[in-house]
C-alpha positions as CSV (number, residue, x, y, z in Angstrom):
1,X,10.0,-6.4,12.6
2,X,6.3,-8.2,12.4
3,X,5.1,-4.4,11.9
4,X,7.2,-4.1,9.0
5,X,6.1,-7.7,7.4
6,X,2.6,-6.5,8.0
7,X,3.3,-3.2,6.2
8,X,4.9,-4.7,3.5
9,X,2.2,-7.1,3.3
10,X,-0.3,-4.2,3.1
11,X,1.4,-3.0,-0.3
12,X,1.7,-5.8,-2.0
13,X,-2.2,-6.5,-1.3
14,X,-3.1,-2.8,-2.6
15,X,-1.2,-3.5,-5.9
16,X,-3.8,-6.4,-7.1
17,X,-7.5,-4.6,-7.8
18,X,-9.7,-5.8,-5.6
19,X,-8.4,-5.8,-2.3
20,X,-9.3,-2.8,-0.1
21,X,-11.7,-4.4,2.3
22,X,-9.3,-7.0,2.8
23,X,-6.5,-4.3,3.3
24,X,-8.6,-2.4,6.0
25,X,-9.8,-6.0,7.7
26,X,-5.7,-6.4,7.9
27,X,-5.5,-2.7,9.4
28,X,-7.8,-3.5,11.9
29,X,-6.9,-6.9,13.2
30,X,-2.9,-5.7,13.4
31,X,-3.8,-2.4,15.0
32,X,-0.6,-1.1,12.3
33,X,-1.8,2.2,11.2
34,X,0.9,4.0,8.4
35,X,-0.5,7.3,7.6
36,X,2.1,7.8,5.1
37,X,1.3,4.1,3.0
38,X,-2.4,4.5,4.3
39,X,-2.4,7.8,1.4
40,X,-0.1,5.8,-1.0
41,X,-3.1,2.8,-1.0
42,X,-5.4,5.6,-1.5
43,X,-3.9,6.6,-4.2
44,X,-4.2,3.5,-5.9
45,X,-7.4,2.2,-5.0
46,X,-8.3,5.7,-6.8
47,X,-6.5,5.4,-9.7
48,X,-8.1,2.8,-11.1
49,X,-11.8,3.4,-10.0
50,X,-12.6,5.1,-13.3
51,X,-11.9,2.3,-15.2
52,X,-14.2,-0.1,-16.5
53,X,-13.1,-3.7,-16.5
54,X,-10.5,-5.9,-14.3
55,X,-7.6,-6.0,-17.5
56,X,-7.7,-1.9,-17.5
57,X,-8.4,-1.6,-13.9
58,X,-4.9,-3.7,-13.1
59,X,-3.1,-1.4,-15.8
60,X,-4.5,1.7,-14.6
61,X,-2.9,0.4,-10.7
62,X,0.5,-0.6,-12.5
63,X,1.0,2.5,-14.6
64,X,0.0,4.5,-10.8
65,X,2.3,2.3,-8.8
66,X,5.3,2.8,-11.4
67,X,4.5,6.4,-10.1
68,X,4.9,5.8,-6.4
69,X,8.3,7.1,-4.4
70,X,10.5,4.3,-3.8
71,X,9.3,4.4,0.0
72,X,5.9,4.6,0.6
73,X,6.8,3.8,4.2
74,X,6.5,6.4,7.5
75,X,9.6,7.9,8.7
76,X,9.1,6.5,11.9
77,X,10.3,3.0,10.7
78,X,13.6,4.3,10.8
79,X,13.9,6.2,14.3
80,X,17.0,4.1,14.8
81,X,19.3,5.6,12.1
82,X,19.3,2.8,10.0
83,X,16.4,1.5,7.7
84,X,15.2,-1.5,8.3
85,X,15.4,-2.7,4.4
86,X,11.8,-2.3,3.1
């Protein structure tokens, strides 16, 4: 359940500009390594690169993360048969 917090955690640091280092310190110190949100966070540490400014950088992640599946979460989280509400 921690891993999950954690996970979650991870997301909702990758949808403010700003925080990727902080994102990959996280990464590290947990040892929690989601290849499936790890390319989701990609994604939107990309889509807002181009953009020049923090306003249009913030609206270029929103309009990206309004994109997103609703689970950006590995399969692996629910082995059990039953999700574990993310």
């Amino acid at each position: 359940e921690q891993s999950i917090i954690e996970l979650k955690s991870m997301f909702t640091m990758a949808s403010t500009i700003g925080n990727q280092t902080k994102i990959k310190e996280k990464m590290t110190s947990t040892g929690l390594k989601d290849t499936y949100l790890e390319y989701f966070i990609n994604g939107m540490a990309a889509s807002c690169k181009r953009q020049q400014g923090s306003s249009s950088k913030q609206e270029a992640l929103d309009v990206f993360i309004k994109g997103l599946p609703e689970n950006v979460y590995s399969p692996v989280w629910r082995i059990k048969g039953e999700w574990l509400d993310m």
